[in-house]
ROZALUM-656266 format. One line per 2 residues: number of its first residue (from 1); their letters; for each residue x, y, z of C-alpha. Coordinates in pm, 1 decimal. Layout:
N
NUM) a) X/Y/Z  ...
% end
This chain:
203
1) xx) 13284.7/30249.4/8810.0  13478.2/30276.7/9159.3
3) xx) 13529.7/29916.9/9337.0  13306.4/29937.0/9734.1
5) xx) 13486.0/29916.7/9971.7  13378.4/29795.5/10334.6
7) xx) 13442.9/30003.1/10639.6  13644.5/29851.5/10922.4
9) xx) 13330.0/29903.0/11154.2  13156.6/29720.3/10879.9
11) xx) 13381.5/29438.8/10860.2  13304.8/29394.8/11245.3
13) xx) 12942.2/29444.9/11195.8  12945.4/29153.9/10938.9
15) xx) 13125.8/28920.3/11158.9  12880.6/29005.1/11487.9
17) xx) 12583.9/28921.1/11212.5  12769.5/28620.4/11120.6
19) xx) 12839.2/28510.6/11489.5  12445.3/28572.1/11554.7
21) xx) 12358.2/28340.9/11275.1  12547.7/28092.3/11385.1
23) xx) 12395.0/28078.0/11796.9  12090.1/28025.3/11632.4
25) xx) 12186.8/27666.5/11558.8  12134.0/27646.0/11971.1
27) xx) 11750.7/27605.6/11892.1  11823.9/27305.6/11763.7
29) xx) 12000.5/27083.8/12040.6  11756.3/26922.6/12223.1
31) xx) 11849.2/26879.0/12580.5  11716.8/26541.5/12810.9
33) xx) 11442.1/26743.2/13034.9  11091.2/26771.5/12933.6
35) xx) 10890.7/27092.5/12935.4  10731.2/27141.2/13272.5
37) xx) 10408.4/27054.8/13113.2  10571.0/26719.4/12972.0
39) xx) 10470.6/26797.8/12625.0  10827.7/26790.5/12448.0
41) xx) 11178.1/26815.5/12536.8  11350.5/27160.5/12560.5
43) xx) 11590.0/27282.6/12387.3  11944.2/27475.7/12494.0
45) xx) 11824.9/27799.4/12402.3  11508.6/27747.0/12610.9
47) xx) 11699.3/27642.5/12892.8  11941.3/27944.6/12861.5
49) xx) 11685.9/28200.6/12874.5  11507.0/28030.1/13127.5
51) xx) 11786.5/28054.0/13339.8  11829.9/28403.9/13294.0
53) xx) 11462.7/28508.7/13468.0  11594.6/28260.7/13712.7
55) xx) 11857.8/28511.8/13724.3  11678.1/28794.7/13759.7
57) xx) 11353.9/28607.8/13979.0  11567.7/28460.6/14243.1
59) xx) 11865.2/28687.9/14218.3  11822.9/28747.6/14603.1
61) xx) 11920.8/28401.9/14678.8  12251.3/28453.9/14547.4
63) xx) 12547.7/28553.8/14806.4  12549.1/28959.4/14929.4
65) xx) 12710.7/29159.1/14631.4  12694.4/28897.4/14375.9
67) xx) 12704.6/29116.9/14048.8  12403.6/28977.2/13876.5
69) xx) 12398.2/29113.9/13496.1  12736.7/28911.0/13529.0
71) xx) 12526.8/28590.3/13606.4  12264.1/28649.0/13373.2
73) xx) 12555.0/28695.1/13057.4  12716.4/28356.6/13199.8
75) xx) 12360.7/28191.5/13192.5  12343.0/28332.9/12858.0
77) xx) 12707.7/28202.6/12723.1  12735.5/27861.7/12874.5
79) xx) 12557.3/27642.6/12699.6  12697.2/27808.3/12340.1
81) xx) 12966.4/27556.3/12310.0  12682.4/27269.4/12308.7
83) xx) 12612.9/27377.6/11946.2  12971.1/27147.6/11819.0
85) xx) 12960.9/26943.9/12131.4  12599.5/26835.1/12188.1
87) xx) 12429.6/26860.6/12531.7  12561.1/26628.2/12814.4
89) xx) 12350.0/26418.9/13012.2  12501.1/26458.1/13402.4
91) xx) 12402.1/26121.8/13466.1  12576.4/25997.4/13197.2
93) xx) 12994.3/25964.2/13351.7  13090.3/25817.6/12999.4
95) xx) 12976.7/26136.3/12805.4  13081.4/26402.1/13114.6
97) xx) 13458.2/26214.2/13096.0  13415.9/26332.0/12685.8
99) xx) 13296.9/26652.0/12749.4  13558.0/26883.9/12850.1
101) xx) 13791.2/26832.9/12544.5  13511.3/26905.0/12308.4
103) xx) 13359.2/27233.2/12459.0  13711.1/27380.5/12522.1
105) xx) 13764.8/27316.4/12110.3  13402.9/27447.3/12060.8
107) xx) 13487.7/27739.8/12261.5  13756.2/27798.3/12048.9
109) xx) 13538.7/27784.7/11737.3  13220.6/27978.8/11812.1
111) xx) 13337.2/28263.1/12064.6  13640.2/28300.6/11740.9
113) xx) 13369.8/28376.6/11523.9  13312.3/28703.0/11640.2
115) xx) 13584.2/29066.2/11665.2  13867.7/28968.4/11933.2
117) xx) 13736.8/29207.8/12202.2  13430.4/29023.1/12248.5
119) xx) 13560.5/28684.1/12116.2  13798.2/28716.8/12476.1
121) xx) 13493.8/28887.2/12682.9  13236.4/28579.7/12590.7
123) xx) 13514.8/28275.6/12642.8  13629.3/28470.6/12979.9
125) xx) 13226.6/28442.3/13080.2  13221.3/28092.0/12959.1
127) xx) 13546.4/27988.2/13164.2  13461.7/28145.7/13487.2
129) xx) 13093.7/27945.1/13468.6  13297.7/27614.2/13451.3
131) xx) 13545.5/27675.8/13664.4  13324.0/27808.2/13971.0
133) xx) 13573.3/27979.9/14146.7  13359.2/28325.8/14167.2
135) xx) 13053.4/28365.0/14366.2  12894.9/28498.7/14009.4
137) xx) 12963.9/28153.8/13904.8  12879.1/27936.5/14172.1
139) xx) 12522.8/28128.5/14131.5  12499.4/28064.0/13765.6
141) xx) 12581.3/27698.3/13826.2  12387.4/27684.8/14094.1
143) xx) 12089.2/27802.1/13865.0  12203.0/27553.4/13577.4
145) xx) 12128.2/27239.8/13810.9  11831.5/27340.9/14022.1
147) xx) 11674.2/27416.1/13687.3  11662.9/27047.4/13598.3
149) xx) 11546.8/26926.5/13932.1  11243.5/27164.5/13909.9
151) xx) 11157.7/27055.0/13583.5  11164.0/26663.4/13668.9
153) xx) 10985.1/26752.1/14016.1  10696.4/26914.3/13787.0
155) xx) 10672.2/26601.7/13545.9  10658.8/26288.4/13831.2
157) xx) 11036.3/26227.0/13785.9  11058.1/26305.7/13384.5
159) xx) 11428.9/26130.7/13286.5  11461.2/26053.8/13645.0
161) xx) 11269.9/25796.7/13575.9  11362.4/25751.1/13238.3
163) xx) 11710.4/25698.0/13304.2  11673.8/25495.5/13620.9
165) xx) 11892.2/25811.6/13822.4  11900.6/25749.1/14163.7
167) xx) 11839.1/26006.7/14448.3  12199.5/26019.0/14584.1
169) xx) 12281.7/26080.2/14232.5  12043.2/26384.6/14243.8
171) xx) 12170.9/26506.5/14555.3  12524.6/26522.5/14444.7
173) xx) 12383.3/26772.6/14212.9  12207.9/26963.2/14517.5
175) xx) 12525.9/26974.3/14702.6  12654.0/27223.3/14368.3
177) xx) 12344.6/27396.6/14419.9  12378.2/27473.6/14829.4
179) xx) 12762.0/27625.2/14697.7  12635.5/27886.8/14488.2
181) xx) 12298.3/27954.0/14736.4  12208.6/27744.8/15063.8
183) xx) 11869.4/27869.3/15025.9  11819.6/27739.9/14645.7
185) xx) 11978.9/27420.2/14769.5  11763.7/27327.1/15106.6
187) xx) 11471.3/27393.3/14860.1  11605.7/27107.0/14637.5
189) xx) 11664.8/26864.1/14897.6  11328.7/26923.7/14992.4
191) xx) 11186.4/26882.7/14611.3  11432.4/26534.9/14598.0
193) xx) 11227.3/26376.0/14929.0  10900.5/26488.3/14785.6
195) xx) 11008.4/26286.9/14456.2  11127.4/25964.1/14621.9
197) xx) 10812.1/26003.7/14886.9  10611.6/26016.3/14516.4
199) xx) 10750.9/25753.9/14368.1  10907.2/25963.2/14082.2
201) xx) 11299.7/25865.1/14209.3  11459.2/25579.1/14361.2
203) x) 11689.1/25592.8/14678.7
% end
């Protein structure tokens, strides 16, 4: 009986299966925001699709010729790493100081799970969201923080108040936001005053 053999394009079938099974762990890290009906937490692959239709739903708030599939893959990508490294709380400076070193080494791990092509084409995604330096970027960032300020808006302050963050801490936040669109950001501020004029965050 002849030994089976596995084709080369098998071989990279088997390792894009085996990348796939591993994002799924993403379900599973549970970020600080609630749901926008305050029912649970969300988790990181909740918030990366979510930001995705942001994507898509407010693409015309990004900067004239922003190449938007582009976005939408970063949107997609960034948050991969958080399956070694754990999600970040931005109010947190003790845990943002720790964060770089670990998501460059989980970077390392997860996108080298899959065939080098697309091991390189993912990480290059992944570096160009934290580094900002393209208007694609910027807009995906951009995204990544108004999300957060929408969803404690929605739930009277959420871990604004649960953490004790203060507005100018929020609006350091916005000021990322107005970078990647001026329009998404003014409509921040404006959600920020609303909150302290609530009651939902502190000055």
């Amino acid at each position: 009986m002849s030994r089976v053999t596995i084709a080369p394009e098998e071989d990279r079938l088997n390792t894009q299966i085996a990348f796939a099974v591993e994002i799924d762990k993403l379900k599973r890290v549970i970020r600080r925001n609630l749901l926008m009906d305050g029912s649970r937490r969300e988790n990181d692959a909740e918030h990366s699709w979510y930001l995705g239709m942001l994507a898509l739903v407010l693409g015309e708030h990004a900067p004239p010729g922003t190449d938007l599939q582009r976005v939408v893959a970063m949107v997609l990508v960034h948050d991969l790493v958080e399956i070694d490294a754990g999600d970040t709380f931005i109010y947190d400076p003790s845990l943002v100081a720790a964060q770089e070193e670990a998501e460059r080494a989980a970077a390392e791990r997860i996108f080298g799970l899959l065939p080098e092509n697309q091991a390189a084409e993912l990480r290059e995604l992944w570096a160009e969201f934290e580094a900002r330096q393209t208007q694609e970027a910027r807009f995906a960032k951009a995204l990544d923080r108004f999300a957060p300020i929408l969803a404690n808006h929605h739930t009277d302050g959420g871990t604004w108040s649960q953490f004790k963050v203060r507005a100018s801490q929020v609006l350091e936040k916005v000021q990322i936001i107005e970078e990647g669109s001026p329009s998404l950001g003014a409509y921040a501020r404006e959600l920020v005053q609303q909150s302290v004029a609530r009651g939902h965050l502190s000055e």
